[in-house]
N, C-alpha and C positions, 0 to 999 in steps of 0.2 A: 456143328463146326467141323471141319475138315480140312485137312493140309494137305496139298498136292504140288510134287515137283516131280520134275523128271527121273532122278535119281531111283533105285531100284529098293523093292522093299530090305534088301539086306542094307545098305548105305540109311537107308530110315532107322531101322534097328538098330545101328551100330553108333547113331549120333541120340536115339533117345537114350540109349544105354552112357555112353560113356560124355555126353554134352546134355542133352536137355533134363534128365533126372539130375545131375547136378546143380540145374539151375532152377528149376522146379520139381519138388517133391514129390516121385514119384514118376517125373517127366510127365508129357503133355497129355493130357488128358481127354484126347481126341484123337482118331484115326487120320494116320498121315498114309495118303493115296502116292502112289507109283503112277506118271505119265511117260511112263518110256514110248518114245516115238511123239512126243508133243500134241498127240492130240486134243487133249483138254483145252491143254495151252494154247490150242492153235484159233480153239473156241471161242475164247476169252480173246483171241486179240494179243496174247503176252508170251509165246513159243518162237525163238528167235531159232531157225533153222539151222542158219551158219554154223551157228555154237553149241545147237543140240539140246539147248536148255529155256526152261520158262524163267522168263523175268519175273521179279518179286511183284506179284498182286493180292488188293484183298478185295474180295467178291459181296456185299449184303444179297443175299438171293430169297427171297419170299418164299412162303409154303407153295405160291402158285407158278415158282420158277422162274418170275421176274426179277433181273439186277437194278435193285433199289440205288446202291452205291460202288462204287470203285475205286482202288488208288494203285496205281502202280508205280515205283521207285525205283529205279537201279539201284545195283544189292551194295551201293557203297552207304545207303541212308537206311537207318531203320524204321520203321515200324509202329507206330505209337498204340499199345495193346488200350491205353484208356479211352484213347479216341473212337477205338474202335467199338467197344462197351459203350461209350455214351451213344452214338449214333445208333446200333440197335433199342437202346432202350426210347430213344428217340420215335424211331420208326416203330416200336410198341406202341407206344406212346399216341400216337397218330393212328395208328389202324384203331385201338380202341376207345377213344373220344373226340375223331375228328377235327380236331384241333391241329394249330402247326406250329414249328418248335423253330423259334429266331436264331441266329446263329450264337454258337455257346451254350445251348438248352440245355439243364441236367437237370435231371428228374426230382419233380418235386419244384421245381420254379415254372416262371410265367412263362403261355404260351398261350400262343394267341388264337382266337374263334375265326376263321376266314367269313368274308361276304362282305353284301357290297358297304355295309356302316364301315368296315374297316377301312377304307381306299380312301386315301390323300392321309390317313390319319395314325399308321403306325408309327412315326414316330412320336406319337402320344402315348401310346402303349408298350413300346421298347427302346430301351436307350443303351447308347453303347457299350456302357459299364456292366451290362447284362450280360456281354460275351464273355466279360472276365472273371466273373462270380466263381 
C-alpha cells in the first residue's frame, strides 16, 4: 500500500507526525510518495493542473500492474478504509478460487462458480440481503 499526493516529503512528515500518529498509533503504516509536478496524478487521470494538486483516489493495482478498482471523490467526502479492505480481500478471494464475489461479499460468505449453469439463475443463488450481511 502506498499514498501519494503532491504535497512534498516534509508536508508528509509533518502531518504523520503531528495528525496521522494521532489518529493511528504509530501513524500510517505505509509509505506516503511525494507527486510534486503531478505526474502520477496525471497517470491516474486525478492531477487537476489549475490547482496543482491530485484529487482524492484509491487505486487496487495487481502484482501485474493492472487497475482492478478505483474511486475517486473530491476531498469534501471521505474515504471508507473498510470498503477498501473488503474489496481486496475480494479480489483475493477471486485470483485464488475462481469464483466471483456478488455485491456486499465478505469473506467467508457465498460467492458464486461463473459458467454457463449459472445464467438466467443467480438469483437463486444470491439475494439481496446478502449485500447487507
Amino acid at each position: 500500500m502506498l499514498s501519494v499526493s503532491t504535497d512534498s516529503r516534509f508536508v508528509h512528515k509533518m502531518w504523520q507526525e503531528h495528525e496521522l500518529s494521532k489518529m493511528v498509533d504509530g501513524g500510517v503504516p505505509f509509505p506516503m510518495l511525494s507527486d510534486g509536478g503531478g505526474r502520477i496524478g496525471s497517470v491516474y487521470g486525478v492531477y487537476e493542473e489549475a490547482a496543482g494538486v491530485d484529487v482524492r483516489g484509491r487505486f487496487i493495482i495487481d502484482p501485474n500492474g493492472t487497475v482492478l478498482a478505483m474511486e475517486v471523490l473530491t476531498p469534501e467526502v471521505g474515504r471508507n478504509v473498510s470498503e477498501l479492505i473488503r474489496q481486496i480481500k475480494a479480489f483475493q478471494h477471486v485470483q485464488a478460487t475462481g469464483e466471483v464475489t456478488p455485491s456486499g461479499w465478505q469473506p467467508g460468505k457465498h460467492a458464486l462458480k461463473p459458467g454457463p449453469e449459472l445464467v438466467g439463475k443467480v438469483w437463486q443463488e444470491w439475494k439481496e440481503e446478502m449485500a447487507f450481511d
